[in-house]
C-alpha positions in Angstrom: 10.5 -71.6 -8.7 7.4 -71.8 -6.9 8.6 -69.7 -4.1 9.8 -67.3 -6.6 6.1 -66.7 -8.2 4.7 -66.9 -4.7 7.0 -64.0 -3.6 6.4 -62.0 -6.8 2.6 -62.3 -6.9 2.8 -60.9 -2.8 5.2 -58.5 -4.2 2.6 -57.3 -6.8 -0.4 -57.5 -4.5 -2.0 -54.4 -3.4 -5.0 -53.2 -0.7 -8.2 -52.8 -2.6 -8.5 -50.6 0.1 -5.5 -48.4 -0.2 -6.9 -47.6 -4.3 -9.9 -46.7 -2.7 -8.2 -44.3 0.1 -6.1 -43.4 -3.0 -9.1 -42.6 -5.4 -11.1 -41.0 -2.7 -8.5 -37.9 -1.8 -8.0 -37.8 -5.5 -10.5 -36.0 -6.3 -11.0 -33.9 -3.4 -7.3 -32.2 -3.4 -8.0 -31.9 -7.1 -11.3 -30.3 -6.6 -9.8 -28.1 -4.2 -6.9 -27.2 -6.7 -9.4 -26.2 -9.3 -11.9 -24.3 -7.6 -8.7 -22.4 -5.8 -7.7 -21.5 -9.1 -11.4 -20.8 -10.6 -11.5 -18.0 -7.7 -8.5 -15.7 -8.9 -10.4 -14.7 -11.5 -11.6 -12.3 -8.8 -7.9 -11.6 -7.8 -8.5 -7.6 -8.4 -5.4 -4.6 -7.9 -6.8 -4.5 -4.5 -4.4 -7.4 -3.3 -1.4 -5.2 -3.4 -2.7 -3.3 -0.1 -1.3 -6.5 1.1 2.3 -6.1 0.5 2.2 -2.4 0.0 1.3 -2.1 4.1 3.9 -4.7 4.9 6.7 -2.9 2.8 5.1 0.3 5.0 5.9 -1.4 8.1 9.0 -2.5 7.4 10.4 1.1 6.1 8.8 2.0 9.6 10.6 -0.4 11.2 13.8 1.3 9.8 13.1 5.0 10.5 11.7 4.7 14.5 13.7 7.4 17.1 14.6 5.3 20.1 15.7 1.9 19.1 16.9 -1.4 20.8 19.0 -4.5 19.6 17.4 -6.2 16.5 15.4 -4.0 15.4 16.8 -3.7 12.3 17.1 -7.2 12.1 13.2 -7.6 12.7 13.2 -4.8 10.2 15.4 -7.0 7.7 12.6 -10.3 8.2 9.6 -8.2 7.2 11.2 -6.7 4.6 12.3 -10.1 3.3 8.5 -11.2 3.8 7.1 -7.7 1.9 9.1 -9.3 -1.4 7.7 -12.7 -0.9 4.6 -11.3 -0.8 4.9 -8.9 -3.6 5.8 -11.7 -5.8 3.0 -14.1 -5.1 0.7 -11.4 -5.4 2.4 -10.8 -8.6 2.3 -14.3 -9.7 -1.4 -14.4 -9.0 -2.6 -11.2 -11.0 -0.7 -12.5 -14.2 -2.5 -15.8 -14.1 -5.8 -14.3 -14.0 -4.9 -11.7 -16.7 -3.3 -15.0 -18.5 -6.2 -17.8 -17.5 -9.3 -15.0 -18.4 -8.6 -13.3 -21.3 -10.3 -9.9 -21.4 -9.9 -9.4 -17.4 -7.0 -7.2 -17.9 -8.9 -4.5 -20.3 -11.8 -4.9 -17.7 -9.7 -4.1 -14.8 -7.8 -1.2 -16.1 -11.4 0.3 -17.1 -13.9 -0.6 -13.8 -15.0 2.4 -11.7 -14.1 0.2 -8.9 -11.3 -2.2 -9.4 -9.2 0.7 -11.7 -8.4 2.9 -8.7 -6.6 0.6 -6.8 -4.3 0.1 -9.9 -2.0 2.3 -8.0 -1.6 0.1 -5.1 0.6 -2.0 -7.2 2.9 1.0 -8.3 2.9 2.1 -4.6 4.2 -1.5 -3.0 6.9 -0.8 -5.6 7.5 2.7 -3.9 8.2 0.4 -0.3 10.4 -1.9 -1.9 12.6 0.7 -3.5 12.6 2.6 -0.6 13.2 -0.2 1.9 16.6 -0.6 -0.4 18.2 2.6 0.9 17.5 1.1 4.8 18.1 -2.3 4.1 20.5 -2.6 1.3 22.5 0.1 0.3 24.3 0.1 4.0 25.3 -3.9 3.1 26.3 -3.6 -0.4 28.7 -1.7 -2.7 28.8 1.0 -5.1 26.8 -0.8 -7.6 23.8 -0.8 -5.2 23.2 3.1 -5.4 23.5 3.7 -9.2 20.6 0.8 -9.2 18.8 3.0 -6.6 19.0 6.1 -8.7 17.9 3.9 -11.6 15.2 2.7 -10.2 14.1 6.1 -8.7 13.9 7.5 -12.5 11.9 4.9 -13.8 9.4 4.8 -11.3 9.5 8.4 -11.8 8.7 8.5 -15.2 6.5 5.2 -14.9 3.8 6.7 -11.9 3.6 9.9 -13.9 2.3 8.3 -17.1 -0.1 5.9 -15.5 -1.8 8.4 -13.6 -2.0 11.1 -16.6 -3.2 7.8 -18.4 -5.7 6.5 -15.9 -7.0 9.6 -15.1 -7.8 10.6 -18.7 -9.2 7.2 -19.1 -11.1 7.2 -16.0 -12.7 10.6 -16.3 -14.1 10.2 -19.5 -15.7 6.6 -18.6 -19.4 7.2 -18.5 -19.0 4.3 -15.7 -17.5 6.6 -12.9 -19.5 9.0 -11.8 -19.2 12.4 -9.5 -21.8 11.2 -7.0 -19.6 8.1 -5.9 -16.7 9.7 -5.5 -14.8 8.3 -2.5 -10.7 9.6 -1.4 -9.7 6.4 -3.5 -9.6 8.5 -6.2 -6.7 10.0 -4.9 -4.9 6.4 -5.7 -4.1 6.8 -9.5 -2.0 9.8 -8.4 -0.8 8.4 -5.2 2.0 6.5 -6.6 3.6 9.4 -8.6 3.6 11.7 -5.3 5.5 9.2 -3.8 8.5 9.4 -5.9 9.1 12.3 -3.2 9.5 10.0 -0.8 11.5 7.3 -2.6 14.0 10.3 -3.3 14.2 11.5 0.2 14.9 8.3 1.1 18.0 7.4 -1.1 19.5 11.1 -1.9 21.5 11.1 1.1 23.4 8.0 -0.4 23.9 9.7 -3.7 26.5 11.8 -5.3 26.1 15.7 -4.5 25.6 15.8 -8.9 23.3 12.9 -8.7 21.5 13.6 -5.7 20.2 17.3 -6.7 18.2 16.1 -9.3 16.9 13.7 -7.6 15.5 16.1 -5.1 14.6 18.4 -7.5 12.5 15.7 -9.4 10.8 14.3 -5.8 9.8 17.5 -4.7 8.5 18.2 -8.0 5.8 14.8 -7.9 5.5 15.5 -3.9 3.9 19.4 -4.7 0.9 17.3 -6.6 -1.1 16.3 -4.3 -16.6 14.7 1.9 -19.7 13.5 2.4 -19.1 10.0 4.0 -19.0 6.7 1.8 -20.9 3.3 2.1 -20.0 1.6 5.4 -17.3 -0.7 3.5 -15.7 2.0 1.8 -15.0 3.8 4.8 -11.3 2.6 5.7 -10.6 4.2 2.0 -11.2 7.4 4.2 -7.5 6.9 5.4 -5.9 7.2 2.1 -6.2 10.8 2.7 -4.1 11.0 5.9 -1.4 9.6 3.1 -0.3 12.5 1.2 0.2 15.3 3.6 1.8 13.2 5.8 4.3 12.2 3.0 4.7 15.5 1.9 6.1 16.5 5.3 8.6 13.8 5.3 9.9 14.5 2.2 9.9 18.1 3.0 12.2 16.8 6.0 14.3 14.6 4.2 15.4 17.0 1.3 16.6 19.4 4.1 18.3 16.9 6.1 20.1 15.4 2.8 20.5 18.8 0.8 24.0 17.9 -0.6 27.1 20.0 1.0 28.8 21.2 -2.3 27.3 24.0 -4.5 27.4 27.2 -2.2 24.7 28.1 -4.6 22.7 30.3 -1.7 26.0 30.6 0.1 28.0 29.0 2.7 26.3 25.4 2.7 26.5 24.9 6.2 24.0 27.7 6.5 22.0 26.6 3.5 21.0 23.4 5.7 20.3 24.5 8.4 17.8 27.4 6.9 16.2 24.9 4.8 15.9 22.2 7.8 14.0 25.4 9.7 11.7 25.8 6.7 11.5 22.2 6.3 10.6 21.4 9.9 7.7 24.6 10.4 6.1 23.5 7.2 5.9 19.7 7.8 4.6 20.3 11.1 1.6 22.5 9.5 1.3 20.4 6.4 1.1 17.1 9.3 -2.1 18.9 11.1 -4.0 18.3 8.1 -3.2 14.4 8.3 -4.5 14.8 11.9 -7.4 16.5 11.3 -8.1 13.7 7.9 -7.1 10.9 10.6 -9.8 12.5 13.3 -12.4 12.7 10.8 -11.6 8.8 9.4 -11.2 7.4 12.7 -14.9 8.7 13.6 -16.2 7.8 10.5 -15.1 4.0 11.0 -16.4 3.7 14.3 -19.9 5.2 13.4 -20.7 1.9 11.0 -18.3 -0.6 13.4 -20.8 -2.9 13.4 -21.5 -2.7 9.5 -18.0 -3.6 8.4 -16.9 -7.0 6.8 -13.4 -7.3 5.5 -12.7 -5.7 2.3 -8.9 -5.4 0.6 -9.2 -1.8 1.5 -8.9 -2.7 5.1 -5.1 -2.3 4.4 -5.5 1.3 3.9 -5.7 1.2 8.0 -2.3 0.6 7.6 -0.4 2.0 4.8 -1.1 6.0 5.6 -0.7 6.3 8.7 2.4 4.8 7.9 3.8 8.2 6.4 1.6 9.9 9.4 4.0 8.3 12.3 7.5 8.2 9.9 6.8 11.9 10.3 6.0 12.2 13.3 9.4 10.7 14.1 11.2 12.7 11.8 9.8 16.2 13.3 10.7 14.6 16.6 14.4 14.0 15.6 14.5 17.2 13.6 13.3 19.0 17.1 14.7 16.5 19.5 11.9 15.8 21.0 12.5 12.7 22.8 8.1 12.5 23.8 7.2 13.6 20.4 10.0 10.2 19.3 8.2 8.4 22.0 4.8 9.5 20.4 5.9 7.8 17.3 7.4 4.7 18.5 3.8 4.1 20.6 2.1 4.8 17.3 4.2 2.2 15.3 3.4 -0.3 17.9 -0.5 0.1 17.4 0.0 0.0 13.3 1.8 -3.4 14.3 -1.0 -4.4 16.0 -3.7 -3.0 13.4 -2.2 -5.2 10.7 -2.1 -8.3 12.7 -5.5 -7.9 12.8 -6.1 -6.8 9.2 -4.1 -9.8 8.5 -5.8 -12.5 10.6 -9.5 -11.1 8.9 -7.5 -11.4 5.6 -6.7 -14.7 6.3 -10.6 -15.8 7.6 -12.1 -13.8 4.5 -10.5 -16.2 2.4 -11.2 -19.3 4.2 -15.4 -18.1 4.6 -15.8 -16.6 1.0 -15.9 -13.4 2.0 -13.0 -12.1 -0.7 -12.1 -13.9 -3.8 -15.0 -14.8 -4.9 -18.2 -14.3 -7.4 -19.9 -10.9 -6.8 -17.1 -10.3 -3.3 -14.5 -8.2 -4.9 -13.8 -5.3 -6.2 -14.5 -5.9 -9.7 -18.2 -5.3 -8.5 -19.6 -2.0 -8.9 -20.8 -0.4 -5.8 -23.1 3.2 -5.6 -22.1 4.6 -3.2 -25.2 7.0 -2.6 -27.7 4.1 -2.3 -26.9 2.9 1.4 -28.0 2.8 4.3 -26.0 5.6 6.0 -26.8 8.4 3.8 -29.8 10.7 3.9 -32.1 10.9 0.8 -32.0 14.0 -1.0 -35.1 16.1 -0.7 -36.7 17.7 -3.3 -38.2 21.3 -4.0 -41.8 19.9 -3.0 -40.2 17.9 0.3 -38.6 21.1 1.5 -41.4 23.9 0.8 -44.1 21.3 2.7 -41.6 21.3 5.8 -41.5 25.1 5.4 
């Protein structure tokens, strides 16, 4: 009996020191919890860049001219990741619309924050896309009537929130003309791209199906500078975007023009007219993303030394994502095997660029630098009072230099 109560109290006896351990990290992985979740109040539209670059890359991945063994399975991995990331994003935007009431209303109506509403709309756009590389080829039937579904919605869907965004953005006395930077392009962005989510899938279609489709891409795909503050700057590269995905839906119509009306005549001749059109025009329409890339590049590299990491630092990314898919196509379209290897050397630089995007995504975080009070995008920033911008003279100021 005695043995038993001995064994039971030893049973029951516990460290003083282990409750202390115990009460010490407590605290400290709560505190940690807490204050993580304090910060997404600050989680702005501007997170999507995220997975709307990855979802770039990985339709990249899918479209490149001279390939090798497992590339589409690398192609597959970061396509997977793209809709992991997507979702957490996802996740995280709801809380803080959920945890902060009001930030929702706020965030549609900011002069900053608003614009990159798009972004969200336009990782969509990826994903969809990405389904006609990585999908449709590995499932049945049922996969391309969701396409087509999906294609219409987000058709209808981009077009209302940019007529909507617009209208409410323009008549905010918040947003003015002076700070206009090419991220007001965004809120139209994503509608322009329902171009290239139909060039992507027609081809899988049904010749009745697919012809509205095209018809209703290149429809969206027709819409579509003084220099910003130093931070704004890789916002500059949103303007490569839309020629360059004009030119590759201009490419892909031609190239998947369904073979079954004989409406302009034989249909083999049809094509091949239209892919001569198609080809001359992208490659004039694609100068014009050059000449935009040229003039962002320069831009970026004149305030190098300025730059901290922003959420717009993905837009290094996503555009010239359409710039070298096109490049690739007009190399296939031309078979070009150096204008194919031009693309495939560009692809492997965007790699690179958002490795690096990424690991500064990563270090922001970790220092402060993003998520935080006053860091973000919900922050209104006038972008005519910095450093880089000459003062405006007035009548007085120019007549005494005369």
């Amino acid at each position: 009996m005695g043995q038993e109560q001995e064994s039971s109290s030893s049973s029951s006896y516990e460290d003083p020191r282990d409750n202390a351990d115990a009460r010490k990290g407590q605290p400290h992985w709560d505190g940690f919890a807490s204050e993580s979740l304090a910060r997404l109040e600050h989680f702005t539209w501007a997170n999507y860049t995220f997975p709307m670059s990855t979802g770039g890359l990985a339709l990249l991945l899918a479209e490149q001219g001279i390939t090798f063994p497992g590339l589409q399975t690398i192609g597959k991995i970061v396509y997977i990741f793209d809709l992991v990331i997507f979702t957490l994003v996802t996740a995280a935007i709801t809380y803080r619309f959920v945890k902060f009431p009001g930030t929702l209303k706020a965030s549609v109506t900011h002069p900053t924050e608003a614009l990159f509403l798009g972004t969200s709309t336009l990782s969509l756009a990826s994903i969809i896309s990405g389904i006609a590389r990585y999908g449709i080829p590995s499932c049945g039937p049922w996969l391309v009537t969701t396409y087509r579904v999906l294609f219409w919605m987000y058709f209808f869907v981009t077009f209302a929130i940019a007529v909507g965004q617009y209208s409410l953005l323009f008549t905010s006395p918040l947003l003015r003309i002076q700070d206009m930077t090419p991220a007001w392009d965004l809120p139209i962005f994503p509608f322009m791209l329902s171009g290239t989510v139909a060039s992507t899938g027609a081809a899988s279609q049904p010749p009745d199906e697919a012809l509205p489709m095209i018809v209703g891409g290149l429809t969206a795909q027709g819409l579509g500078m003084g220099f910003p503050s130093p931070n704004s700057r890789p916002g500059m590269f949103i303007a490569v975007g839309p020629p360059s995905f004009t030119s590759l839906a201009l490419i892909g119509f031609a190239n998947d023009f369904p073979v079954h009306y004989n409406y302009f005549g034989p249909d083999n001749l049809t094509v091949q007219v239209l892919r001569v059109l198609a080809t001359s025009t992208s490659i004039f329409i694609w100068s014009l993303s050059l000449w935009f890339f040229c003039i962002s590049v320069v831009a970026n590299l004149a305030v190098r030394k300025q730059l901290t990491f922003h959420l717009n630092w993905y837009a290094y990314v996503f555009p010239n994502v359409g710039f070298t898919i096109t490049t690739i196509a007009i190399g296939k379209n031309l078979q070009s095997r150096g204008v194919m290897a031009v693309g495939s050397a560009m692809t492997l630089l965007l790699i690179a660029m958002w490795i690096f995007v990424f690991v500064h995504h990563v270090k922001a975080l970790v220092n402060r630098e993003i998520l935080f009070e006053g860091k973000d995008e919900d922050v209104y920033v006038d972008e005519k009072k910095h450093a880089h911008v000459k003062p405006m003279k007035s009548g007085i100021d120019m007549e005494k230099e005369a």
